[in-house]
C-alpha positions in Angstrom: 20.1 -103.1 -48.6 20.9 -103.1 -52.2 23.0 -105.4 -54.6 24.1 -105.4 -58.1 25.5 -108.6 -59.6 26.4 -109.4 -63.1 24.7 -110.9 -66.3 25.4 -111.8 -69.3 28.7 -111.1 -70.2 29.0 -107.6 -71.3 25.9 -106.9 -69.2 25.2 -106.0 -65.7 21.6 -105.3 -64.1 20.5 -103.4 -61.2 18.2 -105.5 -59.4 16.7 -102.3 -57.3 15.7 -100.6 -60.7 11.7 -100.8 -60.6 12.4 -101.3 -64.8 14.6 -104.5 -64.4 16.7 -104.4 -67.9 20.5 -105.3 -68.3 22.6 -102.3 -69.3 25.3 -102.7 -71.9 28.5 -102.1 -72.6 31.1 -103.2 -74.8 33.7 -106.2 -74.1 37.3 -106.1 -75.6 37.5 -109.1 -78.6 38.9 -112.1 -77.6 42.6 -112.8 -78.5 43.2 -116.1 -80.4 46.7 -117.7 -80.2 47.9 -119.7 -83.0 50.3 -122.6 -82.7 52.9 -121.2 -80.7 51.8 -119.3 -77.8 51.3 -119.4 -73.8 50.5 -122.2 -72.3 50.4 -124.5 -75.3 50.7 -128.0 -75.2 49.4 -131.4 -77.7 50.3 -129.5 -81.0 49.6 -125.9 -79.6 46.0 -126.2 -78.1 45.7 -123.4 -75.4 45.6 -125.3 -71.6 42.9 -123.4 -70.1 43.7 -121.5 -67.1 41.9 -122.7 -63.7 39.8 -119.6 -63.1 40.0 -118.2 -59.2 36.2 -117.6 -57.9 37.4 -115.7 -55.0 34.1 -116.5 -53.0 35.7 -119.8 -52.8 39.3 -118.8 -51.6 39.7 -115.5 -50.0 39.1 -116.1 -46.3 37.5 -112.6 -45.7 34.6 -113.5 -48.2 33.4 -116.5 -45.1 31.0 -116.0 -42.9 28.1 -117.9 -41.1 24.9 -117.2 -40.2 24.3 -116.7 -36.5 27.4 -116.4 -36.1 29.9 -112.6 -34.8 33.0 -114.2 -36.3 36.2 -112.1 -35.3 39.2 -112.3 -38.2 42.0 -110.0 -39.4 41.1 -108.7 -43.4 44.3 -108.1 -45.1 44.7 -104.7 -47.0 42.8 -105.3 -51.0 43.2 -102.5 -53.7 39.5 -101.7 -55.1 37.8 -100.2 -57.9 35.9 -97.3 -56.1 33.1 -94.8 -56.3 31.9 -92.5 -54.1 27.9 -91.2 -53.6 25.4 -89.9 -51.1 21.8 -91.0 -51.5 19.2 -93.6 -51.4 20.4 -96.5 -53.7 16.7 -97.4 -54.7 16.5 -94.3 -56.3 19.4 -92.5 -57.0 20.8 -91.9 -60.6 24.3 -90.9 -58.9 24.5 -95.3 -57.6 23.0 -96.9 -60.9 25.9 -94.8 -62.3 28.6 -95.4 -60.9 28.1 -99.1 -61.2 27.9 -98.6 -64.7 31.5 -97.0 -64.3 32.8 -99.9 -62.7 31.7 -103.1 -64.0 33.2 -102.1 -67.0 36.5 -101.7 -66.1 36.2 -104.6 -64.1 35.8 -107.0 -67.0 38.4 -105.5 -68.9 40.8 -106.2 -66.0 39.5 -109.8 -65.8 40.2 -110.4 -69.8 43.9 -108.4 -69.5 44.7 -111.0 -66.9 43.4 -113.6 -68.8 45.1 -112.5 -72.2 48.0 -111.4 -70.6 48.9 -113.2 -67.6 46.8 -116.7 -68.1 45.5 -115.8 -64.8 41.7 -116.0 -65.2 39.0 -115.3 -62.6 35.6 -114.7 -61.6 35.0 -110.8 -61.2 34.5 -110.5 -57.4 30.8 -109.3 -56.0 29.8 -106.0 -55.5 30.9 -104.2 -52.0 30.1 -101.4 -50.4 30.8 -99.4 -47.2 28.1 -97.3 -46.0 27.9 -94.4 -43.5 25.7 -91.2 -42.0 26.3 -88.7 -40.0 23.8 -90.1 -37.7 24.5 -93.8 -38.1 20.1 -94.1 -37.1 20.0 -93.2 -40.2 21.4 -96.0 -41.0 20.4 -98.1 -38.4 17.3 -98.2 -37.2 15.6 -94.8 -38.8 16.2 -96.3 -42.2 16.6 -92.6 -43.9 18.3 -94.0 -46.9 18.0 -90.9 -48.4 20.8 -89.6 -45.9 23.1 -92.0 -46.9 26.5 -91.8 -47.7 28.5 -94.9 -49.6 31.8 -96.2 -51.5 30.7 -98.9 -54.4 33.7 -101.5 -54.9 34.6 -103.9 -57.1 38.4 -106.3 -56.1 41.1 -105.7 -58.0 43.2 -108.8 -57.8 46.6 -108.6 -56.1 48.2 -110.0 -59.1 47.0 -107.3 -61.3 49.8 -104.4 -62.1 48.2 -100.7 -61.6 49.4 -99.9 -65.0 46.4 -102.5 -66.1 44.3 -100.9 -64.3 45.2 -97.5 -66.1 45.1 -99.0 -69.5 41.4 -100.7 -68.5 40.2 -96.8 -67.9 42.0 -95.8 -70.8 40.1 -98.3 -72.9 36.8 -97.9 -71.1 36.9 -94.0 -71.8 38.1 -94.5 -75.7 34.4 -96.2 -76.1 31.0 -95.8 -74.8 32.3 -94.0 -71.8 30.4 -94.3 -68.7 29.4 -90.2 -66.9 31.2 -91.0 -63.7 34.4 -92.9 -65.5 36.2 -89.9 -64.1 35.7 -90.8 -60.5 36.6 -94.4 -60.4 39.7 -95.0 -58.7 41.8 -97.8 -57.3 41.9 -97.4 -53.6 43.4 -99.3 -50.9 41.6 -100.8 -47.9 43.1 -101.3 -44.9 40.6 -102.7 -42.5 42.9 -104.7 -40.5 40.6 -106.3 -37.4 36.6 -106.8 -38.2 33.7 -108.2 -36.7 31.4 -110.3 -39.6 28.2 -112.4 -40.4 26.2 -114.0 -42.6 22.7 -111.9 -43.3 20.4 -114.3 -45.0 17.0 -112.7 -45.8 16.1 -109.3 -47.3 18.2 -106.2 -47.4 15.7 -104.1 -45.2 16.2 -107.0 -42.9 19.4 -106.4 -41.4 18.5 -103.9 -38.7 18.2 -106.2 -36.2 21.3 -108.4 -37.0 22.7 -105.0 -37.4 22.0 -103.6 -33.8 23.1 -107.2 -32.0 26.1 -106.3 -33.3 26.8 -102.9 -32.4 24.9 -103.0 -29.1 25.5 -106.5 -27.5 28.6 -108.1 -29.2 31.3 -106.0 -30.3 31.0 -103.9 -26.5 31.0 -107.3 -25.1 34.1 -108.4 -26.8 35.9 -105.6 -25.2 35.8 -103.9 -29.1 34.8 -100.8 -30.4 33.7 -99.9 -33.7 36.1 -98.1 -36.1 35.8 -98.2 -39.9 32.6 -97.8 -42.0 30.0 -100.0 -42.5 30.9 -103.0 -45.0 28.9 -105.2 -47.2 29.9 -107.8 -49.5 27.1 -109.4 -51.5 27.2 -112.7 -52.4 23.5 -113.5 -54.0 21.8 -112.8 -57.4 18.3 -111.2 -56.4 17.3 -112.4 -60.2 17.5 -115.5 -59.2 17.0 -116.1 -55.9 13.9 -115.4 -53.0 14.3 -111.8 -50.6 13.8 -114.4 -47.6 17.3 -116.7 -48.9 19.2 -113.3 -50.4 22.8 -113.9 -48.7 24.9 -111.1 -47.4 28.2 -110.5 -45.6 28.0 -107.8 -42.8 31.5 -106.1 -41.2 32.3 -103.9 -39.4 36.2 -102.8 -38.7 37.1 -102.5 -34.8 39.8 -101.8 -32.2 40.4 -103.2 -28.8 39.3 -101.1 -26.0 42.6 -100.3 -23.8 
């Protein structure tokens, strides 16, 4: 499917635009302590924080190829947007990413500044949905999609930090959608999830094991929307090796 990941700092790039090009925006200054300040030690030097990479940590973000792995995900607060359309083309998804990644890294350097919490801002997520899920399935009528783009919000970080990120966002170069990003809760509780490695357009058949064979005979049936957690730069690395989580929420039958 699709996948957005970020660049240079400051920068992110929609790898699905046929024009390639980073897109801009503006990064809050870097705050410079002087000799007395958190987390100072030998004559006031800084101690730099341990930055989380929450691909590395967070138990939801593992999966294995070949593998229908059954887990409980624990409810995680998100930067959301909502859309309809085929993400290849449609202004409405390069926008709203360029709503979120903005407010993302101001979150990142707030927790940084002022919590000496730093971390690596989490991939881009998305859950995905149609009326008729062949649309989404094996029809491939993208253009009939409907889809949330996410972004984690650590569980660390206040919502009044996420208020003041908006707020700052908006007082610049503010983004056309900045209006519909919200923080939303997700409360997915028992999933079903793999490891796709290979093209986006690829997943159908991964896809339809799942629904068709597994989860029915796992006595499950299929609940929430469509998830995707991408976990691969598509600058950087072949279609055939591109490396994303599928899940989909369930409920035991009886």
């Amino acid at each position: 499917m699709r996948v957005v990941l970020t660049g240079p700092a400051g920068a992110w790039r929609d790898p699905r635009s046929r024009g390639g090009g980073f897109h801009s925006f503006a990064l809050p200054a870097p705050r410079r302590w002087g000799a007395v300040g958190p987390r100072c030690f030998n004559g006031g030097v800084a101690e730099a924080a341990a930055k989380t990479d929450f691909k590395k940590t967070l138990d939801s973000y593992r999966a294995r190829a070949g593998e229908f792995r059954v887990l409980e995900v624990p409810p995680m607060r998100y930067l959301a947007v909502d859309g309809r359309g085929d993400p290849n083309t449609a202004q409405e998804y390069a926008d709203a990413l360029a709503a979120l990644y903005p407010v993302a890294y101001r979150l990142k350097f707030a927790s940084k500044r002022e919590l000496g919490r730093d971390y690596v801002v989490p991939p881009l997520e998305a859950l995905w949905w149609a009326d008729d899920m062949a649309a989404f399935t094996s029809a491939r009528d993208k253009s009939r999609w409907e889809w949330t783009a996410m972004l984690m919000v650590p569980d660390w970080v206040a919502d009044d930090m996420v208020d003041a990120a908006l707020a700052a966002v908006a007082a610049g170069d503010r983004p056309a959608p900045l209006d519909e990003v919200r923080l939303e809760l997700l409360d997915e509780g028992l999933c079903v999830q793999t490891l796709h490695v290979g093209s986006y357009d690829d997943e159908t058949a991964t896809l339809a094991d799942l629904h068709d064979r597994f989860i029915p005979e796992a006595g499950l049936r299929m609940t929430g929307r469509h998830h995707e957690i991408y976990l691969s730069d598509p600058r950087r690395v072949e279609p055939s090796r591109l490396r994303t989580i599928l899940r989909q929420p369930v409920a035991r039958v009886g």
